[in-house]
C-alpha positions as CSV (number, residue, x, y, z in Angstrom):
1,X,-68.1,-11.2,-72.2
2,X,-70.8,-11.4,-69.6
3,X,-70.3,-9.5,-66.4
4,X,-69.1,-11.7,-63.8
5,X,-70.8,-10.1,-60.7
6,X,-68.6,-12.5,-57.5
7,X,-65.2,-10.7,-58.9
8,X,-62.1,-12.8,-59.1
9,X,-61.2,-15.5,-55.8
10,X,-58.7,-17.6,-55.0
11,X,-60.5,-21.2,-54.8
12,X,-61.4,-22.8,-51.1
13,X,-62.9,-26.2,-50.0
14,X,-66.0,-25.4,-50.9
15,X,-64.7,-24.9,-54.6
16,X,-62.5,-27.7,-54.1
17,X,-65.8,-29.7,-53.4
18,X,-67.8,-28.6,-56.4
19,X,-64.8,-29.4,-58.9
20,X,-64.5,-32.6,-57.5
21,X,-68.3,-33.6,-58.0
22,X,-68.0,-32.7,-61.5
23,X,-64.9,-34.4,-62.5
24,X,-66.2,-37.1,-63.7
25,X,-68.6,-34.8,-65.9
26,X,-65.5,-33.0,-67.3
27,X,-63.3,-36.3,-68.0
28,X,-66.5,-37.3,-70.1
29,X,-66.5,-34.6,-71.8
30,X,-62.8,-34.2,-72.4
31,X,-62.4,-37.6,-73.1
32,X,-59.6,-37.6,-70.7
33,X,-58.9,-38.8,-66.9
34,X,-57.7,-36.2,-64.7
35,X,-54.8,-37.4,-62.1
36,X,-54.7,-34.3,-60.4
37,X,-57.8,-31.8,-61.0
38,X,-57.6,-28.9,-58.1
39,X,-59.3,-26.0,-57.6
40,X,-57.4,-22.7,-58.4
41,X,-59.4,-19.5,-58.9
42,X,-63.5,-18.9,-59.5
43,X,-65.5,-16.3,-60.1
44,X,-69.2,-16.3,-59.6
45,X,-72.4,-14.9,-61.0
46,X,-76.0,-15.1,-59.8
47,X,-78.7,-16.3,-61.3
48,X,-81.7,-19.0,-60.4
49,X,-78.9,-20.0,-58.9
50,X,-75.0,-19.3,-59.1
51,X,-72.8,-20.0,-62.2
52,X,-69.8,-20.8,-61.3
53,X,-66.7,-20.2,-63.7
54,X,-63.6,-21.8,-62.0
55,X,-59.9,-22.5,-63.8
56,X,-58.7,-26.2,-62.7
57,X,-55.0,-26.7,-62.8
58,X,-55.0,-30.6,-64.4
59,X,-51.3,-31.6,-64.8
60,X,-48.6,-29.2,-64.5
61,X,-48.8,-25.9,-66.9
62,X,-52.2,-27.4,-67.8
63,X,-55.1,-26.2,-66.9
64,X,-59.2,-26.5,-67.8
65,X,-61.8,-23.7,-67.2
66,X,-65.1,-25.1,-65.6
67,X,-68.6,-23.8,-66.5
68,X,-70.5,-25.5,-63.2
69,X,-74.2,-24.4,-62.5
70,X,-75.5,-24.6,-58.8
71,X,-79.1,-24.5,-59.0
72,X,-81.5,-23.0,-56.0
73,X,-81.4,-25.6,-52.9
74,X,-85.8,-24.8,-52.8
75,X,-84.8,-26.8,-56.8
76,X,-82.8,-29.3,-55.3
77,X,-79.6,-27.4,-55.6
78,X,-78.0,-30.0,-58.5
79,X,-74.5,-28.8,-59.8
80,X,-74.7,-29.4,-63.8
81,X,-71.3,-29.3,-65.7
82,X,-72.9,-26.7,-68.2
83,X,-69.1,-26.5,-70.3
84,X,-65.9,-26.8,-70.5
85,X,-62.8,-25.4,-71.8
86,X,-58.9,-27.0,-72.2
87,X,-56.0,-25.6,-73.3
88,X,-55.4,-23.5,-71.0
89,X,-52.8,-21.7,-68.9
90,X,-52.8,-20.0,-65.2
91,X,-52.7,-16.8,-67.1
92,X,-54.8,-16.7,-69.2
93,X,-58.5,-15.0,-67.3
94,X,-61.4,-16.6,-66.0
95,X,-64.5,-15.2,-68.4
96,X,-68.0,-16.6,-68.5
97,X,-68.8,-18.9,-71.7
């Protein structure tokens, strides 16, 4: 597991606002459409840029862990879906991958 420097944080607008440009990233990749796809909890890490590791509650007990690249705003400042994982639960924690 990578250090994840930002520490654990409940998820705000901002968050809220990054998840919901990527969604349609994640349902391509997933292969699924997402009804409800909000923010819960993000940790951060900072690169040329900031990685952004945020769980997505999806549909009940069901949630998605986002791995969202923010690149430098003097680069443009593009947020890349870099992965995705399903499967999982409000439990389980928030890790970079």
């Amino acid at each position: 597991m990578l250090h994840m420097c930002g520490g654990l944080s409940p998820a705000d607008k901002k968050i809220q606002e990054i998840c919901d440009s990527v969604k349609h990233q994640a349902e391509k990749k997933s292969g699924k459409n997402y009804a409800h796809f909000k923010a819960d909890s993000y940790a951060t890490q900072t690169v040329a840029g900031t990685n952004y590791i945020i769980k997505v509650q999806v549909n009940g007990n069901e949630y998605v862990h986002l791995h969202v690249f923010e690149g430098l705003q003097c680069n443009g400042g593009h947020l890349e879906l870099k992965s995705m994982q399903g499967s999982k639960t409000k439990q389980d924690p928030i890790v970079l991958f």
